[in-house]
C-alpha positions in Angstrom: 153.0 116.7 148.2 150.1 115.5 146.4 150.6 111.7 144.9 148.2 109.1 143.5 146.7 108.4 147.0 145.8 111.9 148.4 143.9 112.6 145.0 141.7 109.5 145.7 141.2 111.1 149.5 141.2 114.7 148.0 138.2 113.8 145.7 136.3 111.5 148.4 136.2 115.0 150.6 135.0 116.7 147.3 138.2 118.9 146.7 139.3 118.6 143.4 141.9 121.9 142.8 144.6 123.4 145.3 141.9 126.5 144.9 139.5 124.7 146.8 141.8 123.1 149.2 143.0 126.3 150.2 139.9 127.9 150.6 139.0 125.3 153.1 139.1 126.7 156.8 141.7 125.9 159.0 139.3 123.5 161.5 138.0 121.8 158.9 141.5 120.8 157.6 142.8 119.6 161.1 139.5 117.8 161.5 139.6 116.1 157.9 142.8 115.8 157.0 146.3 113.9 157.9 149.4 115.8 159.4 151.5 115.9 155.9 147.9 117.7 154.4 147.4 120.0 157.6 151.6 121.2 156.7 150.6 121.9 153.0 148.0 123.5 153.9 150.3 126.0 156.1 153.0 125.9 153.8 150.0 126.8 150.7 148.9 129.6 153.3 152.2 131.2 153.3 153.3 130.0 157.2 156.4 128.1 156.9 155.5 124.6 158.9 158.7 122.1 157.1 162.4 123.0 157.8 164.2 123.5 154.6 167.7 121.9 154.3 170.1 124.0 152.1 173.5 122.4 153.3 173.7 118.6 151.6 175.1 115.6 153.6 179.3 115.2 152.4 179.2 112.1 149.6 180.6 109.3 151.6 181.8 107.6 148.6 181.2 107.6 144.8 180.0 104.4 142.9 180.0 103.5 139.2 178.8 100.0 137.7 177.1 98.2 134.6 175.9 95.4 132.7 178.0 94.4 129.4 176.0 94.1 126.5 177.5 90.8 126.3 179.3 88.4 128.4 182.9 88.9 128.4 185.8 86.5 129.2 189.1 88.5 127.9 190.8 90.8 130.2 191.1 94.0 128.0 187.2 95.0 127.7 186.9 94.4 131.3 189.5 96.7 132.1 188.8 99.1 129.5 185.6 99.0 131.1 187.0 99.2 135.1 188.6 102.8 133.6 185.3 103.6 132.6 184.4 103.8 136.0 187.0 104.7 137.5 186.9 107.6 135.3 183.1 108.2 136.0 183.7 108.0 139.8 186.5 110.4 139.8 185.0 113.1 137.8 181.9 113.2 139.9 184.4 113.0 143.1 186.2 116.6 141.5 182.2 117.9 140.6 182.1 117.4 144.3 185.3 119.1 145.2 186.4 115.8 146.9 189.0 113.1 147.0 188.9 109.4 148.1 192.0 107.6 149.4 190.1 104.0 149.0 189.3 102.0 145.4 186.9 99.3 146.0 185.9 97.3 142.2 184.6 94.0 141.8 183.7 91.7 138.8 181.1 89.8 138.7 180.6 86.4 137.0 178.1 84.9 134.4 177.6 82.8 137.8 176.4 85.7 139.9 179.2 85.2 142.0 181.3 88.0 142.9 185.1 89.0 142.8 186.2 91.9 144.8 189.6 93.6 145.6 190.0 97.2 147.4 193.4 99.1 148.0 194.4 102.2 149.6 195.5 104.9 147.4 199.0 106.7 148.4 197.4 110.2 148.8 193.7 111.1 148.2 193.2 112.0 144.7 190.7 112.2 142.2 192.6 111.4 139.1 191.5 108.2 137.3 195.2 107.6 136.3 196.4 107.7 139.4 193.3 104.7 140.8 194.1 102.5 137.6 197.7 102.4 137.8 197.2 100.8 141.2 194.0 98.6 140.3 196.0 97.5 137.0 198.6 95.6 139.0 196.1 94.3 141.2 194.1 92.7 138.5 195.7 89.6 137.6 195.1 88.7 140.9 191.3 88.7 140.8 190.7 88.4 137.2 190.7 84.4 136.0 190.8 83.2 133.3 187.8 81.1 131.4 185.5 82.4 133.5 182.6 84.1 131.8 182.0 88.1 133.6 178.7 89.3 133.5 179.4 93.2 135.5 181.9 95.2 137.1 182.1 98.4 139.3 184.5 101.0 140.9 183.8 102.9 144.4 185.9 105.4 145.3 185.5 106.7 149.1 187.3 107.7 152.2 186.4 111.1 150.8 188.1 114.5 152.1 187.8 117.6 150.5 190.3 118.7 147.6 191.6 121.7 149.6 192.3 119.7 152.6 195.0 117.4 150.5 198.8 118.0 152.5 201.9 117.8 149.7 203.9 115.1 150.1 207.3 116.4 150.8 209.3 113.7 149.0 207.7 114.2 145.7 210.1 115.1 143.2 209.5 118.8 141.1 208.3 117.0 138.0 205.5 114.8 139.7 204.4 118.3 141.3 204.0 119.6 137.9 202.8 116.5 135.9 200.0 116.6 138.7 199.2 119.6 138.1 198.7 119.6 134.8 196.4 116.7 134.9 194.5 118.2 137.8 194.4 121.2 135.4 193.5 119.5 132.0 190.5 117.4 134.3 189.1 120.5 135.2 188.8 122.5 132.1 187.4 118.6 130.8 185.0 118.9 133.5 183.8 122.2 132.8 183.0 121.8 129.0 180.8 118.9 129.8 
């Protein structure tokens, strides 16, 4: 491409449009100009120099985190804010057409100092109910008391594709169904948005 630097080069060699640029012979280009140019100039020309990617590299994991407005130092809008993410992280897991079997969250104090827990999930999933259940009984374990939290975050990763998910065969019929439905009620959610 063309940034703030090439137009500064561009205009030293007295080429101010792509027009001109293009009309510039071959030679001339290889003689004046860097590699990146000399491939645009191809690529401008029609002859394709720059391999185009069209499969994207598998997410790895899915992160969500922010600021408070404010300092917090009472459990509730910390965890109501840790289901935000969790929420966020599994939603763009399902846009994905993934599932993570690993939760990763941290807090964060006024201090800078960090807090962190991660847990393995029973199944891969990509149901926010399913991370905060765990991450809820978990929390009194990081979360103490006084101290002032500036941040917190959820990861979800160990991602594998949603269609590669194997039934557990000790489920019971109505956790088959209530999963189901969820899965079902996130998905019509996640196509209105």
């Amino acid at each position: 491409g063309i940034g703030k630097s090439s137009v500064v080069d561009f205009d030293a060699k007295g080429i101010s449009t792509v027009a001109q640029f293009m009309d510039s012979r071959e030679g001339l280009v290889q003689e004046r100009f860097s590699k990146p140019h000399q491939e645009l100039w191809h690529e401008l020309h029609g002859r394709s120099v720059l391999d185009v990617q069209t499969e994207h590299e598998k997410q790895k994991s899915f992160q969500h985190t922010r600021m408070f407005e404010r300092p917090q130092k009472l459990p509730e809008p910390i965890l109501a804010e840790l289901a935000y993410h969790t929420e966020i992280v599994c939603e763009r897991a399902r846009y994905h057409k993934s599932e993570g079997n690993k939760v990763y969250w941290f807090l964060k104090t006024a201090n800078m100092q960090y807090i962190r827990d991660e847990f393995r999930l029973p199944r891969a999933t990509a149901t926010p109910s399913e991370c905060m259940s765990i991450l809820r009984q978990r929390f009194s374990s990081v979360f103490i008391p006084g101290l002032m939290y500036r941040s917190c975050g959820v990861t979800l990763s160990g991602m594998v594709p949603q269609d590669m998910q194997t039934g557990d065969l000790f489920l019971q019929n109505n956790d088959d169904k209530q999963e189901t439905t969820g899965q079902t009620v996130y998905n019509v959610a996640d196509t209105l948005q």
